[in-house]
PyMOL Python script that loads the backbone (N, CA, C, O; Angstrom):
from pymol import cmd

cmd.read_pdbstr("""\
ATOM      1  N   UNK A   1       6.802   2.266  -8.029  1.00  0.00           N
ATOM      2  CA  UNK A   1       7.939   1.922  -8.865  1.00  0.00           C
ATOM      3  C   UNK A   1       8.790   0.879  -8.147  1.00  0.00           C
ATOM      4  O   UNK A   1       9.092   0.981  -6.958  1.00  0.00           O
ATOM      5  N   UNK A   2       9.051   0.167  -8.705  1.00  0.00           N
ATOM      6  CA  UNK A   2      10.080  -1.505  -8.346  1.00  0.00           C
ATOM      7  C   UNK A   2      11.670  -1.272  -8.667  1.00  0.00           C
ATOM      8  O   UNK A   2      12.553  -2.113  -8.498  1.00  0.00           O
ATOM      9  N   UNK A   3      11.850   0.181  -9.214  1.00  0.00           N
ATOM     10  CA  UNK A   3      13.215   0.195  -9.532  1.00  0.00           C
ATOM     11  C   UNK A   3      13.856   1.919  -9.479  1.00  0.00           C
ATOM     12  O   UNK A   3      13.514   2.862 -10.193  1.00  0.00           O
ATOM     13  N   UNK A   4      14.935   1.891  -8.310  1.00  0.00           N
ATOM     14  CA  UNK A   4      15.581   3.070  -7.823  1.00  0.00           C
ATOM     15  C   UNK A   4      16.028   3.862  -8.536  1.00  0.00           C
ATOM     16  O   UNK A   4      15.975   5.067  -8.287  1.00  0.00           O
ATOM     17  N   UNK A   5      16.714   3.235  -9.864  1.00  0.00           N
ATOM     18  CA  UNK A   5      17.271   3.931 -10.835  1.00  0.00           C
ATOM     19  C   UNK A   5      15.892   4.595 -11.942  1.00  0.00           C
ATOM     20  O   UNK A   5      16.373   5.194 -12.903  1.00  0.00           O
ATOM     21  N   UNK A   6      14.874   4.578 -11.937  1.00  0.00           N
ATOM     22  CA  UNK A   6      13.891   5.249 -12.479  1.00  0.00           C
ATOM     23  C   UNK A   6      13.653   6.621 -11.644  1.00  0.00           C
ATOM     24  O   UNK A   6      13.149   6.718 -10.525  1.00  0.00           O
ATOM     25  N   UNK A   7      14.150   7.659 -12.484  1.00  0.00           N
ATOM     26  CA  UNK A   7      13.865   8.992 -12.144  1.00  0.00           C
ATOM     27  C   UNK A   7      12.701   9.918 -11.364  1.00  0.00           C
ATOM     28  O   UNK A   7      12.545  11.034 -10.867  1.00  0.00           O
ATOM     29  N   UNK A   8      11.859   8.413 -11.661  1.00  0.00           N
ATOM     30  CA  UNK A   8       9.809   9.094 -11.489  1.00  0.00           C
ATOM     31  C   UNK A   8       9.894   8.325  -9.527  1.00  0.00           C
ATOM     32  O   UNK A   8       9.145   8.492  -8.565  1.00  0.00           O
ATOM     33  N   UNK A   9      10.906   7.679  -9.671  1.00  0.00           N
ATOM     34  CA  UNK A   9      10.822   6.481  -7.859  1.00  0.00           C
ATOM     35  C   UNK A   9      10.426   7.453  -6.873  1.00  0.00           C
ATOM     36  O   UNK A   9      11.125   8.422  -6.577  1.00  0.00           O
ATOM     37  N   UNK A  10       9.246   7.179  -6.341  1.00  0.00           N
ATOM     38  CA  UNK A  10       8.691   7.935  -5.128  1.00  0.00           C
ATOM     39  C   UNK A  10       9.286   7.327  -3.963  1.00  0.00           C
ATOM     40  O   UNK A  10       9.389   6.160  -3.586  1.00  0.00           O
ATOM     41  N   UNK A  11       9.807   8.932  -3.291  1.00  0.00           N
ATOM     42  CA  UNK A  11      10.090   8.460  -2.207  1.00  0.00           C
ATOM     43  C   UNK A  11       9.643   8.169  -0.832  1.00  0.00           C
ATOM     44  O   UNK A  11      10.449   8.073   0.093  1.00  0.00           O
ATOM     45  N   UNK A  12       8.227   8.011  -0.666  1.00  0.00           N
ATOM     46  CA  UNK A  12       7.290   8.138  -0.140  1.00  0.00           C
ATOM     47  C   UNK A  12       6.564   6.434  -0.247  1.00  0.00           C
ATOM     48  O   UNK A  12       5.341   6.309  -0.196  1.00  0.00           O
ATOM     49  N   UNK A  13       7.411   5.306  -0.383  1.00  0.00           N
ATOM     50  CA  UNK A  13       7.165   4.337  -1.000  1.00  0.00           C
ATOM     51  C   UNK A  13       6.302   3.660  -0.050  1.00  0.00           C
ATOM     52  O   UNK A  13       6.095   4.280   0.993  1.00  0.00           O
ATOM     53  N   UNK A  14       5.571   2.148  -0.224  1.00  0.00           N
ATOM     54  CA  UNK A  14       4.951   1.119   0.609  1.00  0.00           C
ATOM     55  C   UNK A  14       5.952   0.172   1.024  1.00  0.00           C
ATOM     56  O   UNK A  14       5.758  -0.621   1.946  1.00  0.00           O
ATOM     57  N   UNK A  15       7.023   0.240   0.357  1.00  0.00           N
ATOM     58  CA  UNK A  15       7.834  -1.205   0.349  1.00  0.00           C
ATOM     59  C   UNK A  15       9.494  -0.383   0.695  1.00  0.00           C
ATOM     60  O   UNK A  15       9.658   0.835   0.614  1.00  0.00           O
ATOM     61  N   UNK A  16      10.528  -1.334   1.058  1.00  0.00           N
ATOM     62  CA  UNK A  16      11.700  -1.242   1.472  1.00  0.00           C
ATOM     63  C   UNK A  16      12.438  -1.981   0.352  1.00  0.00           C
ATOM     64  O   UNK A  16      11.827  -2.743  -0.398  1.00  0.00           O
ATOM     65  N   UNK A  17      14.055  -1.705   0.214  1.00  0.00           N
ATOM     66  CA  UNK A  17      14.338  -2.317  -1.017  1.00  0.00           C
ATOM     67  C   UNK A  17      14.342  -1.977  -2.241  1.00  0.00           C
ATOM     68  O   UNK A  17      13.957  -0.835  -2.494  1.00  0.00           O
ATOM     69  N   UNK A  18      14.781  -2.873  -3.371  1.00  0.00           N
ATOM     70  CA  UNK A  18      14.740  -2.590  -4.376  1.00  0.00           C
ATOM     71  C   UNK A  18      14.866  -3.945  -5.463  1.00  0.00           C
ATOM     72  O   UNK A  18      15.177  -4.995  -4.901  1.00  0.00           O
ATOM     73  N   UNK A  19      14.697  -4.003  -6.668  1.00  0.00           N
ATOM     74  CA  UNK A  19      14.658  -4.661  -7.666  1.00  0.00           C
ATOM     75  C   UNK A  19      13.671  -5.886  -7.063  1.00  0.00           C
ATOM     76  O   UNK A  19      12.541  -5.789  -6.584  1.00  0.00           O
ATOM     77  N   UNK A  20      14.608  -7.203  -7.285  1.00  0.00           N
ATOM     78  CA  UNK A  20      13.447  -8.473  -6.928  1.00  0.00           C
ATOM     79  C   UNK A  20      13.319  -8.299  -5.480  1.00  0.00           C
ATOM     80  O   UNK A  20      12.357  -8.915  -5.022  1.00  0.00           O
ATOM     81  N   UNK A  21      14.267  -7.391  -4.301  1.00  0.00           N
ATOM     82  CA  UNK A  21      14.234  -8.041  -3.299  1.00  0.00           C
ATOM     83  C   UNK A  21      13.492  -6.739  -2.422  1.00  0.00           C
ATOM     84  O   UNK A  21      14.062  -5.938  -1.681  1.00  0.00           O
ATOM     85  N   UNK A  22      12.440  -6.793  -2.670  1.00  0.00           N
ATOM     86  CA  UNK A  22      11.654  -5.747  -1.915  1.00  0.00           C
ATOM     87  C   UNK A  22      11.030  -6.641  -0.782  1.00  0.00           C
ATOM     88  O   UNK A  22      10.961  -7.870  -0.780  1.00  0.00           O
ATOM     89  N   UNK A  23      10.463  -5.506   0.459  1.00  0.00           N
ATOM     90  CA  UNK A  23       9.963  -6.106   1.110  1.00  0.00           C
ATOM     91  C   UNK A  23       8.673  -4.809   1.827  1.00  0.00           C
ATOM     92  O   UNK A  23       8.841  -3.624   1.539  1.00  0.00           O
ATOM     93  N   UNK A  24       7.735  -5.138   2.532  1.00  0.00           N
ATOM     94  CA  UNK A  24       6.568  -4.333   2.469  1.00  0.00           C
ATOM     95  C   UNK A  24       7.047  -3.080   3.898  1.00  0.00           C
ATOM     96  O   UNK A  24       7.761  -3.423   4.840  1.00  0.00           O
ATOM     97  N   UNK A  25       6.632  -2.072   3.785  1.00  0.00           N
ATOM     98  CA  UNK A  25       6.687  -1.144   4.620  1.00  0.00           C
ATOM     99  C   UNK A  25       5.726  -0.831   5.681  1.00  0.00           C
ATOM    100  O   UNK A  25       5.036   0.188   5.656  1.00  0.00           O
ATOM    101  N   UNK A  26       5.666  -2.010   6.933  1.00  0.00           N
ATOM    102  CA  UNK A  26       4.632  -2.009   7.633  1.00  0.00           C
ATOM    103  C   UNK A  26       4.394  -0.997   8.764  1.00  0.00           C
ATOM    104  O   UNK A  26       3.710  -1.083   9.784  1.00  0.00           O
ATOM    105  N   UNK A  27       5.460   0.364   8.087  1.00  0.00           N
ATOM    106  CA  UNK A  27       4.995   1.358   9.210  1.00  0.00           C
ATOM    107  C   UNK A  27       4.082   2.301   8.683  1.00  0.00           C
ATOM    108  O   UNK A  27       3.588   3.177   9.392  1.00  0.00           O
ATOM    109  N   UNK A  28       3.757   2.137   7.135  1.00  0.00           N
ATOM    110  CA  UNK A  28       2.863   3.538   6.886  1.00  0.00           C
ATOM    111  C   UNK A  28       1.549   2.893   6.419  1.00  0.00           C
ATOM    112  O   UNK A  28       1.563   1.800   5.852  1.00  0.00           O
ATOM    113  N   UNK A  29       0.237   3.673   6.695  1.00  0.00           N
ATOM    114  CA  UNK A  29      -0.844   3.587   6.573  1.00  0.00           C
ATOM    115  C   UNK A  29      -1.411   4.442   5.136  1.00  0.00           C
ATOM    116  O   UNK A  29      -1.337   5.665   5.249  1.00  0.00           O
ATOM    117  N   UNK A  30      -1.735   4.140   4.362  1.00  0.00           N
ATOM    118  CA  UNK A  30      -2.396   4.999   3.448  1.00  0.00           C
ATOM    119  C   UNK A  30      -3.956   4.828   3.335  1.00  0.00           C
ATOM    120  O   UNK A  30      -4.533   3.751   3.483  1.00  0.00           O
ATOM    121  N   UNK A  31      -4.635   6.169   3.021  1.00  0.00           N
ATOM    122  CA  UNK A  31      -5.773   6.177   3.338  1.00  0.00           C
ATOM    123  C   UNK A  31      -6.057   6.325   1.757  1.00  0.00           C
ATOM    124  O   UNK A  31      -5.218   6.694   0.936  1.00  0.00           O
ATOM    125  N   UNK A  32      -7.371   5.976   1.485  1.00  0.00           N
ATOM    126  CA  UNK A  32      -7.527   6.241  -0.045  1.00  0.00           C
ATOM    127  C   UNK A  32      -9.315   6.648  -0.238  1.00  0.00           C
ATOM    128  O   UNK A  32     -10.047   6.040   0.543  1.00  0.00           O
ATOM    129  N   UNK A  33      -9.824   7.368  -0.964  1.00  0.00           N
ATOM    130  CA  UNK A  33     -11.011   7.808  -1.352  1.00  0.00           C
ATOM    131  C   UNK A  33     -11.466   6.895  -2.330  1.00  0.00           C
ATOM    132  O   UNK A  33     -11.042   6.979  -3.483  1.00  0.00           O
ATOM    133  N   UNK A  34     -12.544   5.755  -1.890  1.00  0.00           N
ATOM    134  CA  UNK A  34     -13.532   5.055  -2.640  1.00  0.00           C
ATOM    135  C   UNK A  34     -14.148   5.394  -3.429  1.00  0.00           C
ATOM    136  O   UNK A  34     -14.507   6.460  -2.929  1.00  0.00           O
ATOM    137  N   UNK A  35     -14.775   5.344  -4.671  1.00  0.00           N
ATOM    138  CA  UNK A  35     -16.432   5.473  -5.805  1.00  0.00           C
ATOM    139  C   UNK A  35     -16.864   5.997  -5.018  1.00  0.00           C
ATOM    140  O   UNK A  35     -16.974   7.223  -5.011  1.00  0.00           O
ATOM    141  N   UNK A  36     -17.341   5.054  -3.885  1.00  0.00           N
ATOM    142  CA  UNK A  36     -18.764   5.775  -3.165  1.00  0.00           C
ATOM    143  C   UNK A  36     -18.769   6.920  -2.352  1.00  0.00           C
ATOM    144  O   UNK A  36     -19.782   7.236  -1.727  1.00  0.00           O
ATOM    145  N   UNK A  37     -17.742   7.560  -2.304  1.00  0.00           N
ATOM    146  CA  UNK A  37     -17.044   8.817  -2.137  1.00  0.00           C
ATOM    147  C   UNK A  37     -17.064   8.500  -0.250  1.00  0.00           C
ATOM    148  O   UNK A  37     -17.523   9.486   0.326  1.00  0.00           O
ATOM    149  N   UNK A  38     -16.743   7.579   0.531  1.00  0.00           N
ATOM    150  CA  UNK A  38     -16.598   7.124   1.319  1.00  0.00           C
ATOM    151  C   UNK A  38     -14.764   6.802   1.332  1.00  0.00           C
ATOM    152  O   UNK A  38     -13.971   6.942   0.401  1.00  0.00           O
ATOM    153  N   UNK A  39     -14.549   6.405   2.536  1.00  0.00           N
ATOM    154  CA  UNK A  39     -12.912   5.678   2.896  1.00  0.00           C
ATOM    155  C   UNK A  39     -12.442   4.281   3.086  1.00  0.00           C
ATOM    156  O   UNK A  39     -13.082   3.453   3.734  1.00  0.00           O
ATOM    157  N   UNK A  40     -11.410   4.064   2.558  1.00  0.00           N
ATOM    158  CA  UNK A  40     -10.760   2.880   2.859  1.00  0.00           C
ATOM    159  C   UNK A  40      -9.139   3.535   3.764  1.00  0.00           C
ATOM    160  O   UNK A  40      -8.556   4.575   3.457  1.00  0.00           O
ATOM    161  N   UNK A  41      -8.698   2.503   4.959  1.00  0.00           N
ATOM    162  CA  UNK A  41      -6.858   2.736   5.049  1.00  0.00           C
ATOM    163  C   UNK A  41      -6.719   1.193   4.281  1.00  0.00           C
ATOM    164  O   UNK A  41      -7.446   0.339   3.772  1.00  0.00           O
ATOM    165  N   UNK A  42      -5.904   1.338   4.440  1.00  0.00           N
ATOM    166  CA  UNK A  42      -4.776   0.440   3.737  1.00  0.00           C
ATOM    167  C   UNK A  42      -3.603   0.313   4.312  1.00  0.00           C
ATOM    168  O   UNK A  42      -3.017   1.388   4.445  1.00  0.00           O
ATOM    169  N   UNK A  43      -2.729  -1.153   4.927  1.00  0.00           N
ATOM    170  CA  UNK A  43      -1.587  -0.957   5.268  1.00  0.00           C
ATOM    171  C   UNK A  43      -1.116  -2.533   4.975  1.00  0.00           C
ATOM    172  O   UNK A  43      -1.658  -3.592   5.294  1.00  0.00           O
ATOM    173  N   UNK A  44       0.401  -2.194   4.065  1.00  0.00           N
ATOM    174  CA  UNK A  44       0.731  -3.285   3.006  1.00  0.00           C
ATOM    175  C   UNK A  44       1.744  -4.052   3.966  1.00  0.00           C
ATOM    176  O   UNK A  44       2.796  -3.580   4.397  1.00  0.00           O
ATOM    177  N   UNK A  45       1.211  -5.382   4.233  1.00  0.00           N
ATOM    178  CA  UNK A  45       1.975  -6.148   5.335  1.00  0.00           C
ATOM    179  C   UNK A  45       3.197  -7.648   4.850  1.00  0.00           C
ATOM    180  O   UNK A  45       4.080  -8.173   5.527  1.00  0.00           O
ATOM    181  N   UNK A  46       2.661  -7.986   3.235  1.00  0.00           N
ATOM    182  CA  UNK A  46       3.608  -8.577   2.864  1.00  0.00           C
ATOM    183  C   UNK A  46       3.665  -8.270   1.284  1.00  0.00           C
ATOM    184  O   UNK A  46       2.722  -7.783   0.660  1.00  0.00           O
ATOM    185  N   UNK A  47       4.924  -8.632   0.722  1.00  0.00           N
ATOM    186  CA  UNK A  47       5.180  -8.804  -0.660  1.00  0.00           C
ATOM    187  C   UNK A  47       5.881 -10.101  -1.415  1.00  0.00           C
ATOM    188  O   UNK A  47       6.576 -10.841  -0.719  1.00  0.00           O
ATOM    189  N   UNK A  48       5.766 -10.298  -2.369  1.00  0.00           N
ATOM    190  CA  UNK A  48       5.969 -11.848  -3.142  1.00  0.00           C
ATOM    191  C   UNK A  48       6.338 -11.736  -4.188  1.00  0.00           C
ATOM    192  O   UNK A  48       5.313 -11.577  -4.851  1.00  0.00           O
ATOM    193  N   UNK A  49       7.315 -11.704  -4.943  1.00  0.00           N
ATOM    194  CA  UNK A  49       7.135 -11.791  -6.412  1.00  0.00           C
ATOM    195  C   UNK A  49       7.687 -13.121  -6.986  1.00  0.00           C
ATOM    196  O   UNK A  49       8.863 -13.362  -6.712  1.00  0.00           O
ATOM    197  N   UNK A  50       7.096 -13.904  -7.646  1.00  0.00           N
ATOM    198  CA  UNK A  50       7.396 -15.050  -8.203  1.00  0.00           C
ATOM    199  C   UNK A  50       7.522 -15.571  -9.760  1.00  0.00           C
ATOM    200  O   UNK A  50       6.707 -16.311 -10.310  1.00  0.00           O
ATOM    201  N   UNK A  51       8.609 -15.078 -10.299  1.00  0.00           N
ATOM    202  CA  UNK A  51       8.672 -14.938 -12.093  1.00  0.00           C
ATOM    203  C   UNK A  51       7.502 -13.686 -12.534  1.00  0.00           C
ATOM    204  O   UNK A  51       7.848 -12.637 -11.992  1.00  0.00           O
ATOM    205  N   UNK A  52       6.668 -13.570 -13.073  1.00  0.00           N
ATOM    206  CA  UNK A  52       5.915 -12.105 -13.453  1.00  0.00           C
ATOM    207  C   UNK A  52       4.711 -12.041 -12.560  1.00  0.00           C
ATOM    208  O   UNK A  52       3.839 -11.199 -12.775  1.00  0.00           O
ATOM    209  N   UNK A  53       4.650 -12.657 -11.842  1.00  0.00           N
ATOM    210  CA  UNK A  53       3.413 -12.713 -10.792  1.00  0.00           C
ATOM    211  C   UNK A  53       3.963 -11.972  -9.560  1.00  0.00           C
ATOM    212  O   UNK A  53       5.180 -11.881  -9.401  1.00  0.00           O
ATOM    213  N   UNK A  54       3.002 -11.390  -8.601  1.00  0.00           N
ATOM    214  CA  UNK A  54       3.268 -10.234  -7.844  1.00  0.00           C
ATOM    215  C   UNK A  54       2.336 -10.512  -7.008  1.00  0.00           C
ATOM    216  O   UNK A  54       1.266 -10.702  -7.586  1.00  0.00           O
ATOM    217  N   UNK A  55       2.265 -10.667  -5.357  1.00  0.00           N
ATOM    218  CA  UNK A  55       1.719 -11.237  -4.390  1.00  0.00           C
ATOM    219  C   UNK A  55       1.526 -10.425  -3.682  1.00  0.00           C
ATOM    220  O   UNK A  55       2.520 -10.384  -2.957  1.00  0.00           O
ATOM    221  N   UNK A  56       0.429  -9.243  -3.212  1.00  0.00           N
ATOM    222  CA  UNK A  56       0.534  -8.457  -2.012  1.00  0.00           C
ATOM    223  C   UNK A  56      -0.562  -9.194  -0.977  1.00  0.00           C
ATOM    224  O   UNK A  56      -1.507  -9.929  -1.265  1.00  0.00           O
ATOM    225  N   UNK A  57      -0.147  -8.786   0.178  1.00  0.00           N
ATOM    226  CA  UNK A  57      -0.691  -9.125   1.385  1.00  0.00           C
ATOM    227  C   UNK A  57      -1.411  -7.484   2.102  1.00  0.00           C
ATOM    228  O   UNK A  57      -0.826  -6.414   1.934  1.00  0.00           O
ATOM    229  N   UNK A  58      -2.352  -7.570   2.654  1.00  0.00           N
ATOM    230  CA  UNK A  58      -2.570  -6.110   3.525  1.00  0.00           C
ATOM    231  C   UNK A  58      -3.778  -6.202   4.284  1.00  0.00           C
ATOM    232  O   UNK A  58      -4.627  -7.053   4.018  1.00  0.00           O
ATOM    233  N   UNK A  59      -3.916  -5.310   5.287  1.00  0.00           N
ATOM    234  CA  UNK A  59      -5.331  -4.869   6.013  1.00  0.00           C
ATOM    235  C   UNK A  59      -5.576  -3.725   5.758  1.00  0.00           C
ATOM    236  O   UNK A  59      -4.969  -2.655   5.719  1.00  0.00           O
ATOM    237  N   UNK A  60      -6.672  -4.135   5.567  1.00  0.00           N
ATOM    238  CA  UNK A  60      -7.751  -2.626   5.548  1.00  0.00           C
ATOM    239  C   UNK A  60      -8.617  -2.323   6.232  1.00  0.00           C
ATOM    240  O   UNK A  60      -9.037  -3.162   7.030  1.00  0.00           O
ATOM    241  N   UNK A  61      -9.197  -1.043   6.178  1.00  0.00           N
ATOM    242  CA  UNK A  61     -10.440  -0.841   7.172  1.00  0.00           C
ATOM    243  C   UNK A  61     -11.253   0.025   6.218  1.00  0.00           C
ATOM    244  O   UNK A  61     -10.646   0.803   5.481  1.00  0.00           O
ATOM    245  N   UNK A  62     -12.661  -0.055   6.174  1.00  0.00           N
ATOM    246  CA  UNK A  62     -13.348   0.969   5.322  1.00  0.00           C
ATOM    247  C   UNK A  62     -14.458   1.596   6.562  1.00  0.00           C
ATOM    248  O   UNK A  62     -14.650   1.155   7.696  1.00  0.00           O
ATOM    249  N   UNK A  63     -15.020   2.658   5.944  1.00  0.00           N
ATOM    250  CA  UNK A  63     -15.533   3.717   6.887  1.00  0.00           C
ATOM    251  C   UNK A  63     -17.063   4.122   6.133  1.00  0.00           C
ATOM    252  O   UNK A  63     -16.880   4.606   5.016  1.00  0.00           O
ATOM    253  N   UNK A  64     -17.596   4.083   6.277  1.00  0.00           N
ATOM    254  CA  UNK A  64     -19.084   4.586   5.600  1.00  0.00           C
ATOM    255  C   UNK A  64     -19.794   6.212   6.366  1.00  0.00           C
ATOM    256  O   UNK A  64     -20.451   7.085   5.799  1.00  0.00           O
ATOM    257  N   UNK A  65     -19.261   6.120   8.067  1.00  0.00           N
ATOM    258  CA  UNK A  65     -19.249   7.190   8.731  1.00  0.00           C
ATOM    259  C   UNK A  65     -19.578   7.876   7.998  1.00  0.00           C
ATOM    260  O   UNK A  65     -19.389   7.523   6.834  1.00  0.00           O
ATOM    261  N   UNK A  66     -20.300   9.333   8.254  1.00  0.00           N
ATOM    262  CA  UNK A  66     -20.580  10.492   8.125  1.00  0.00           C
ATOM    263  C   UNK A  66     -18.757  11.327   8.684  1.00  0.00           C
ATOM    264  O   UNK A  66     -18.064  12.081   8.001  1.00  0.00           O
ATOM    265  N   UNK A  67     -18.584  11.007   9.557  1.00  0.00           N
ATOM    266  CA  UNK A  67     -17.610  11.713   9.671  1.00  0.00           C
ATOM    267  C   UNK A  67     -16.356  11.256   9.794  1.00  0.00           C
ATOM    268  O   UNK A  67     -15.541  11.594  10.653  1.00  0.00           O
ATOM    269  N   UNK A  68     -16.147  10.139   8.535  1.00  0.00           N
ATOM    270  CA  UNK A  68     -14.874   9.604   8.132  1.00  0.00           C
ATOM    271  C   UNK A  68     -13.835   9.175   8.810  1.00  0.00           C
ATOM    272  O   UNK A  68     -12.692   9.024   8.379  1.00  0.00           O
ATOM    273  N   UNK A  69     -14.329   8.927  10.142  1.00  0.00           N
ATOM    274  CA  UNK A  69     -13.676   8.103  11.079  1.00  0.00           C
ATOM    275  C   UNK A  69     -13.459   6.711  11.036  1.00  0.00           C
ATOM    276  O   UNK A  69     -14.405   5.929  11.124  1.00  0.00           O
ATOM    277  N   UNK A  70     -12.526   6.411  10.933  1.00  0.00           N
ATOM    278  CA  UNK A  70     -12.136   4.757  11.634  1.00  0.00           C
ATOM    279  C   UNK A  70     -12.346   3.914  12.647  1.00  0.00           C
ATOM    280  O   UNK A  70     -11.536   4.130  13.550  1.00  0.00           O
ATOM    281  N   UNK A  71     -13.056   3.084  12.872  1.00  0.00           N
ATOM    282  CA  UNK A  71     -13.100   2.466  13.698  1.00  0.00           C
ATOM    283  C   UNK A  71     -12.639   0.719  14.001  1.00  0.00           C
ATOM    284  O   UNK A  71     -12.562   0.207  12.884  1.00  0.00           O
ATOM    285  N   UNK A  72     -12.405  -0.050  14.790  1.00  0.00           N
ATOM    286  CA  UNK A  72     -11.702  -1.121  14.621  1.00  0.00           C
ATOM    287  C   UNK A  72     -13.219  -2.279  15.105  1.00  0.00           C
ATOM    288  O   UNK A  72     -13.086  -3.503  15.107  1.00  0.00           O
TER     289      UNK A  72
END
""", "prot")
cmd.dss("prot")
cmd.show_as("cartoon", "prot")
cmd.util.cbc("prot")
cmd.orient("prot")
């Protein structure tokens, strides 16, 4: 959610800020479960918004492991 005053706003967010002037939350990592029932992290390093267009920046890492480890 892009806006504080919405009741549903997680507070658990990627980004800092609010309305146009957000900016990305480069201390948290989120991990997410792929199709291939394998892993991706995810960590959101910039944000952009330019009239209705929306710019994210991030690194990821994916994992194929058997035992869902990360490696660099």
């Amino acid at each position: 959610k892009e806006d504080d005053s919405d009741p549903k706003v997680d507070e658990n967010q990627w980004y800092a800020g609010s309305g146009p002037n957000l900016s990305a939350d480069g201390t948290k990592c989120y991990v997410i479960k792929c199709g291939d029932e394998n892993y991706a992290r995810m960590q959101f390093i910039n944000y952009a918004k330019e009239g209705d267009k929306r710019f994210y920046t991030f690194y990821y890492n994916y994992t194929d492991r058997a035992d869902g480890k990360f490696v660099k």
